[in-house]
C-alpha positions as CSV (number, residue, x, y, z in Angstrom):
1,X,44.7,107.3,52.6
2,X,47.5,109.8,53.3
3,X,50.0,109.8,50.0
4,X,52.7,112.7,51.1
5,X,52.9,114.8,53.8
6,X,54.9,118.3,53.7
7,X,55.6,119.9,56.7
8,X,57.8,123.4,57.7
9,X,58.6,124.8,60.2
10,X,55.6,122.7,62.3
11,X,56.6,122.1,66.3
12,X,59.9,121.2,66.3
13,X,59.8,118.7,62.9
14,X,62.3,119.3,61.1
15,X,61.7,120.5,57.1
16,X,59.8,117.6,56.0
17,X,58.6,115.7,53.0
18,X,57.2,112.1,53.4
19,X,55.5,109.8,51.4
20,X,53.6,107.1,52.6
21,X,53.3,103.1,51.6
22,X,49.1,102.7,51.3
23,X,49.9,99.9,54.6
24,X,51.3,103.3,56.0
25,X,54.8,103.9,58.6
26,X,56.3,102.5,62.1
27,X,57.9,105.6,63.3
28,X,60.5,104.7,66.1
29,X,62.3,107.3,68.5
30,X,62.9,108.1,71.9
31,X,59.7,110.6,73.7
32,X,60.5,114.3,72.8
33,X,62.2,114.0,69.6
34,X,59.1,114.6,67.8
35,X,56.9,111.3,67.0
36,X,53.6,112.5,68.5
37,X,54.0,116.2,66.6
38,X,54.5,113.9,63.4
39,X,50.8,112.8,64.3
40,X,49.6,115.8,65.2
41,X,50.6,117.2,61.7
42,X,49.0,114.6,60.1
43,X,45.8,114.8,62.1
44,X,45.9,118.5,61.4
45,X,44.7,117.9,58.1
46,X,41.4,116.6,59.6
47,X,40.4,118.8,62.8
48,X,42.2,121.8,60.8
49,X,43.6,122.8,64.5
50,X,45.8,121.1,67.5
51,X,45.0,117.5,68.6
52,X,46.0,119.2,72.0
53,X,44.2,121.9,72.0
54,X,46.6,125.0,71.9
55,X,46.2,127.8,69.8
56,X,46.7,127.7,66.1
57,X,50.0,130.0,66.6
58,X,51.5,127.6,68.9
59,X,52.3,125.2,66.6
60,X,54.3,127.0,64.8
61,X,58.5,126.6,65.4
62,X,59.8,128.8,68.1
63,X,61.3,131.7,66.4
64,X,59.7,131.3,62.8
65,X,57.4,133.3,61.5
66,X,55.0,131.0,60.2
67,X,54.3,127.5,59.9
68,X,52.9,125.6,56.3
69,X,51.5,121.8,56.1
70,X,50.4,120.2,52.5
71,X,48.4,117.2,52.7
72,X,47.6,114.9,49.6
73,X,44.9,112.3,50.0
74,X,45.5,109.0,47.6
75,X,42.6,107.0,45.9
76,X,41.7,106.3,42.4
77,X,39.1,108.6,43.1
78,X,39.1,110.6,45.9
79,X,42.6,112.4,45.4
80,X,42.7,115.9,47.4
81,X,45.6,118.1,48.2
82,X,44.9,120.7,51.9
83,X,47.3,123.2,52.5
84,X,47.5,125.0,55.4
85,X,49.4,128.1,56.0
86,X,49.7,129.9,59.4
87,X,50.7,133.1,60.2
88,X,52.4,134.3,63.4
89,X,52.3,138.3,63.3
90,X,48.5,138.4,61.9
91,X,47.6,135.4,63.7
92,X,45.8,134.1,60.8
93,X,44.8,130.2,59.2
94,X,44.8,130.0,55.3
95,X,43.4,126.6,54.0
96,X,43.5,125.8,50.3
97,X,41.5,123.0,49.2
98,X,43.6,121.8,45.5
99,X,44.7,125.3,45.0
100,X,41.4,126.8,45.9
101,X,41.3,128.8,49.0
102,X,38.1,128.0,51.1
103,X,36.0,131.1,52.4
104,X,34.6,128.6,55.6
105,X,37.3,126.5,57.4
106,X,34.0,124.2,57.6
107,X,33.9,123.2,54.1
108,X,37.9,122.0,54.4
109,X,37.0,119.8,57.5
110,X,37.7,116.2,57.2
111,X,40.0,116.6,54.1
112,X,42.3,113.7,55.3
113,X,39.6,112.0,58.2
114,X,41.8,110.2,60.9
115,X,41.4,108.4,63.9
116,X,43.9,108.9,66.9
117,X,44.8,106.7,69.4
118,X,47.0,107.3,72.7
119,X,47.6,106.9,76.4
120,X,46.2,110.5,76.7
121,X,42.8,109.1,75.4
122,X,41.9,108.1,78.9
123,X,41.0,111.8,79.9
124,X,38.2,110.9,77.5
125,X,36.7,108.8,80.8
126,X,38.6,109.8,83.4
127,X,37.8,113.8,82.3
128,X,34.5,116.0,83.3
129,X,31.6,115.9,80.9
130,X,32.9,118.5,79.0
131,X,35.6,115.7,77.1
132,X,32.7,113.4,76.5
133,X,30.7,116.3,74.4
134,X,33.6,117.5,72.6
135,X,34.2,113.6,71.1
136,X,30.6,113.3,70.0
137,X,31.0,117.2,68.3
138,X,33.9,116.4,67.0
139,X,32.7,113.3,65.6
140,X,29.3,114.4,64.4
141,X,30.5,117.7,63.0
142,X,33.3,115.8,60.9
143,X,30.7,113.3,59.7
144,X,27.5,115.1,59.3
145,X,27.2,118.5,57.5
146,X,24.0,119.5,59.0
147,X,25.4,119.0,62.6
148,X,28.4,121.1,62.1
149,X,26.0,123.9,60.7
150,X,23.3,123.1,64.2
151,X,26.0,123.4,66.3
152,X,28.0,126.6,64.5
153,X,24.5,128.4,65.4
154,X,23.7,126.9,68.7
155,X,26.9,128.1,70.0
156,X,26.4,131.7,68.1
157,X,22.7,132.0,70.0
158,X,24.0,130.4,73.3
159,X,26.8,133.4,73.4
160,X,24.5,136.0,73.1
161,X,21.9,134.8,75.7
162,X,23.9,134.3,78.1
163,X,25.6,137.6,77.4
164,X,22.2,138.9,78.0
165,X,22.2,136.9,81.5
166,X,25.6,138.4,82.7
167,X,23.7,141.9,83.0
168,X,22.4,140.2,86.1
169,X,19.4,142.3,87.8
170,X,19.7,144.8,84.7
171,X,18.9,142.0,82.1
172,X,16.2,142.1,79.7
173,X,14.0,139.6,79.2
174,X,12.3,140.1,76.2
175,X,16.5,140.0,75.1
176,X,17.3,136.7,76.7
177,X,13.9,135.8,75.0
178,X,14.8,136.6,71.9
179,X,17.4,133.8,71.9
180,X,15.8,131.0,73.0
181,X,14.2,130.0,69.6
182,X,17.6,129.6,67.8
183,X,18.6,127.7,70.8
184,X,15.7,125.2,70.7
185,X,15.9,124.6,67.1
186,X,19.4,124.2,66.6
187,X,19.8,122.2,70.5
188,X,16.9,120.1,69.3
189,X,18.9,118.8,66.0
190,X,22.4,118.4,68.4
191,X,20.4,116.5,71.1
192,X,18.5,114.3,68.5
193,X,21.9,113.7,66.7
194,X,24.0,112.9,70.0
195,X,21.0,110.3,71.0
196,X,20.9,108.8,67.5
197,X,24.3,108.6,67.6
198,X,24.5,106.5,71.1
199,X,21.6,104.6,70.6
200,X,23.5,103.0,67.4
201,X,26.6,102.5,68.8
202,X,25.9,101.5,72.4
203,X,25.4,97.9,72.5
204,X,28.5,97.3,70.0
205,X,30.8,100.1,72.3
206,X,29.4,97.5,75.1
207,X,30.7,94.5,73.2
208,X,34.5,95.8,72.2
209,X,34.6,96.7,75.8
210,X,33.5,92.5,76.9
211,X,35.8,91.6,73.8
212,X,39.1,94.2,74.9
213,X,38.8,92.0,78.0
214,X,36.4,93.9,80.7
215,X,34.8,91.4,82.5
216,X,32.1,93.7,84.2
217,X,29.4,94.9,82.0
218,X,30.2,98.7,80.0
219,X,26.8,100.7,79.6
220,X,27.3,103.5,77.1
221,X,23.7,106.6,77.5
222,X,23.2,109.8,77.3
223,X,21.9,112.0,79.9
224,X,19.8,115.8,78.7
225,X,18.5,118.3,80.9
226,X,14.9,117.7,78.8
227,X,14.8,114.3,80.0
228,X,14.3,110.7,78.1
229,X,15.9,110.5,74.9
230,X,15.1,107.4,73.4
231,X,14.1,107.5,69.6
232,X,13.9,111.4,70.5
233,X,13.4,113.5,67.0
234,X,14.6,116.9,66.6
235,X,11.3,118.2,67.0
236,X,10.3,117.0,70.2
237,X,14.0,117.8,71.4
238,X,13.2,121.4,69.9
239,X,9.8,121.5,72.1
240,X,11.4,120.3,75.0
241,X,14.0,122.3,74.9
242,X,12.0,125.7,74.1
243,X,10.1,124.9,77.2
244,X,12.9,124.3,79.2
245,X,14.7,127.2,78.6
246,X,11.3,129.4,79.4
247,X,10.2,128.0,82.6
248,X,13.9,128.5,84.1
249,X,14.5,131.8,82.6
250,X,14.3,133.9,86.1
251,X,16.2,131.0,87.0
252,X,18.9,131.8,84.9
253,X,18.3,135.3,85.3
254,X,19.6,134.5,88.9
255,X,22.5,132.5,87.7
256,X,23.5,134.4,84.7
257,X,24.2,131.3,82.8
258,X,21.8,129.1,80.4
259,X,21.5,126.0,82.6
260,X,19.6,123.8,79.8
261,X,20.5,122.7,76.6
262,X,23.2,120.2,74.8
263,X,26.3,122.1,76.2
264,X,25.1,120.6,79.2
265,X,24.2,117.1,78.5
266,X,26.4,114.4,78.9
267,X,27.8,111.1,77.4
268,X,27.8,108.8,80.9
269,X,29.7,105.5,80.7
270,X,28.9,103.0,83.2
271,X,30.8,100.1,85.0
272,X,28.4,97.9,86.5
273,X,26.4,100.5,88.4
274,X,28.9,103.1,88.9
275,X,30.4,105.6,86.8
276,X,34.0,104.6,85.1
277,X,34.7,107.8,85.2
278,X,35.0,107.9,88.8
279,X,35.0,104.2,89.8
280,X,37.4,102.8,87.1
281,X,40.5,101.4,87.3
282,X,43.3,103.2,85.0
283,X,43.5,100.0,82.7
284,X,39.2,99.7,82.5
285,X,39.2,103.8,81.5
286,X,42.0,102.9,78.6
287,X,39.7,99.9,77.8
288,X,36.7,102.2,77.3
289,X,38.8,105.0,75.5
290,X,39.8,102.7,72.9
291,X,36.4,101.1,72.6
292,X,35.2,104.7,71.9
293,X,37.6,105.2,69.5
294,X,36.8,101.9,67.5
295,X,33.0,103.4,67.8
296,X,34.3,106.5,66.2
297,X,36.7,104.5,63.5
298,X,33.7,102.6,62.4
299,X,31.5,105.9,62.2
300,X,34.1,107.5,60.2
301,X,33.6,103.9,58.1
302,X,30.0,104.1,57.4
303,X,30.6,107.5,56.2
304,X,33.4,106.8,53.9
305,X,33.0,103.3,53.2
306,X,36.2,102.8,54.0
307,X,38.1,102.6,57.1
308,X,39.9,106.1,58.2
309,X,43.3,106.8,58.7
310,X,44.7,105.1,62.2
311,X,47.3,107.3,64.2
312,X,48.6,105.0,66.8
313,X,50.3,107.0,69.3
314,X,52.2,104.5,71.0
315,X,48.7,102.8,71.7
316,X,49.8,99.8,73.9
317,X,52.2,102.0,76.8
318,X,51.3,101.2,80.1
319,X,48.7,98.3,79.5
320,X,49.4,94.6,80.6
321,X,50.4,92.2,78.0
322,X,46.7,90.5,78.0
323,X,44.7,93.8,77.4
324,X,47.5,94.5,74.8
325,X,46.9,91.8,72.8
326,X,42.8,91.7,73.1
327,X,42.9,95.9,71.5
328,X,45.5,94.0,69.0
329,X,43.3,91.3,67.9
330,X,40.1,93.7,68.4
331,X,42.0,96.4,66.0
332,X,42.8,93.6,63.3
333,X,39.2,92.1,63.6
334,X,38.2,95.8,62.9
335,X,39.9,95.6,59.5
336,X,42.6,99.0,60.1
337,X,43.1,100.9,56.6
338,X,46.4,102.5,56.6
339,X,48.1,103.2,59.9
340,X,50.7,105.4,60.8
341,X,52.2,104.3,64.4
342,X,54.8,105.8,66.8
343,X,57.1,104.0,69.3
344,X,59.8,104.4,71.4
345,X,61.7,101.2,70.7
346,X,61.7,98.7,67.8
347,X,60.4,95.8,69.9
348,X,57.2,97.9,71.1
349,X,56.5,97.3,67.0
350,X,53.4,94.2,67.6
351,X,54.2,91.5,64.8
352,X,50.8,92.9,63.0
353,X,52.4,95.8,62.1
354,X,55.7,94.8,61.3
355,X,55.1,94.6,57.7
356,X,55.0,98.7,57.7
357,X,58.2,100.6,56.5
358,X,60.0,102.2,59.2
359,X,61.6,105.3,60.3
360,X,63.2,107.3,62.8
361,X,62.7,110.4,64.5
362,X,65.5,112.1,66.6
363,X,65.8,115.8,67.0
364,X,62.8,116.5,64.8
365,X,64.3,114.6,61.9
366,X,62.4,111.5,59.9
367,X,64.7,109.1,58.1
């Protein structure tokens, strides 16, 4: 769990020190005073970067020079203390890890593992592929060593081939060759990890959706450019995906992009026998948003053995009362850890989660 949180000059919070109950914090307040940069503080201490995606620089206080978050992580015996520290002139991230100051961002990752919820989760659905493959890297990569190291290198060999590519009629083959081995091996361990991943989870994902109140059957795959994936190893993904990458190398030659691989696959959700993406209604893409999130929550779980941190960004905005009070129920069956949950108004608190302490925000300020 998250004992205190120290924050300064971070967005527009005010100098902060907060520590938390282990049932965690309501935090009321009206939108723009600061509630959802009071979660993205927090979760900054488990992505190490923005929960919306802007550069590390950007969050720090307009006008300051630098921005500095401290993290401690409670538990008998798991206690941690992160600090962050970033720099606006140099542009620089410094992570210390209790006192120690980490040589890989990597090996800090995870420090204080969260889970977010919010209305803005439905671009996880309603969004392009790309979305869909940054939740399961996210996921993996927080959750799994060896898949943050896969896809560190996949990316690094993916870069360079398809610099090779951009020469156009002037690239060399034997270059954009030379590239395709690290791109199997490491693609092959992504691609086997992704379908592992999906073959675990989807039948459950398909049952929070049934039991969050979606009456039409919620199909959960995932679609490669090297074909079937079921009980796929990382060796036949790495042989499929060396032969793939040869037989369309003129191909993308032509193009000047790599056309195969995981950074083209996708996580496809189905509604009946169309995509929700496309053919979902704005209340069945929160559905499945949340469902994925509870997927991810009990990942997070497994690899604890404990539930994660919840960060419930005002979770329940915009959905009818009946949906509201299924993800209720569904989040309570789930068995929530501690939470930490921002609102605009005191009777947008649900009576579960009335027994946390409260607090304010206005202006920046928590009191």
């Amino acid at each position: 769990m998250l004992a205190t949180l120290v924050a300064r000059d971070f967005r527009n919070l005010a100098p902060l020190e907060l520590r938390l109950a282990p049932q965690g914090l309501a935090v009321v307040g009206d939108n723009g005073h600061g509630k959802t940069n009071l979660l993205e503080a927090i979760a900054y201490a488990n992505l190490l970067r923005s929960i919306r995606g802007t550069r590390d620089v950007d969050v720090i206080r307009f006008g300051a020079p630098s921005c500095d978050l401290r993290a401690e992580r409670g538990g008998d015996d798991a206690r941690a203390t992160i600090t962050i520290g970033i720099d606006r002139a140099t542009r620089t991230k410094r992570v210390r890890v209790d006192g120690v100051e980490t040589r890989r961002l990597a090996s800090a990752l995870g420090t204080i593992p969260s889970v977010l919820v919010s209305p803005s989760d439905v671009a996880l659905i309603a969004g392009g592929p790309a979305e869909r493959r940054r939740y399961l890297d996210v996921l993996l990569a927080l959750t799994d060593a060896t898949y943050l190291h896969a896809l560190t290198r996949y990316r690094a060999a993916l870069e360079r081939r398809n610099g090779a590519l951009r020469r156009g009629a002037h690239a060399d083959l034997d270059e954009v060759a030379s590239w395709e081995p690290a791109l199997a091996h490491h693609g092959g361990q992504l691609v086997a990890a992704r379908a592992r991943w999906v073959a675990t989870w989807a039948s459950r994902f398909a049952e929070r959706c049934e039991a969050l109140g979606e009456e039409t059957p919620v199909a959960l795959s995932y679609r490669t450019s090297i074909g079937e994936t079921a009980d796929i190893t990382a060796t036949h993904a790495r042989e499929a995906l060396a032969a793939a990458l040869a037989a369309r190398r003129a191909h993308d030659v032509r193009r000047a992009l790599t056309h195969d691989g995981p950074h083209r696959d996708e996580l496809v959700i189905v509604l009946g026998e169309r995509e929700l993406r496309a053919f979902g209604s704005s209340g069945q893409q929160r559905t499945a948003a949340i469902a994925l999130r509870m997927c991810e929550a009990a990942t997070w779980r497994g690899h604890l053995g404990h539930p994660p941190l919840f960060l419930l960004d005002d979770p329940f905005a915009e959905l009818d009362a009946g949906r509201a009070r299924r993800i209720l129920e569904s989040f309570e069956a789930a068995g929530l850890g501690q939470v930490v949950l921002v609102v605009p108004r005191e009777v947008d608190i649900p009576e579960a989660f009335t027994r946390l302490d409260r607090a304010r925000m206005q202006h920046g300020v928590l009191s």
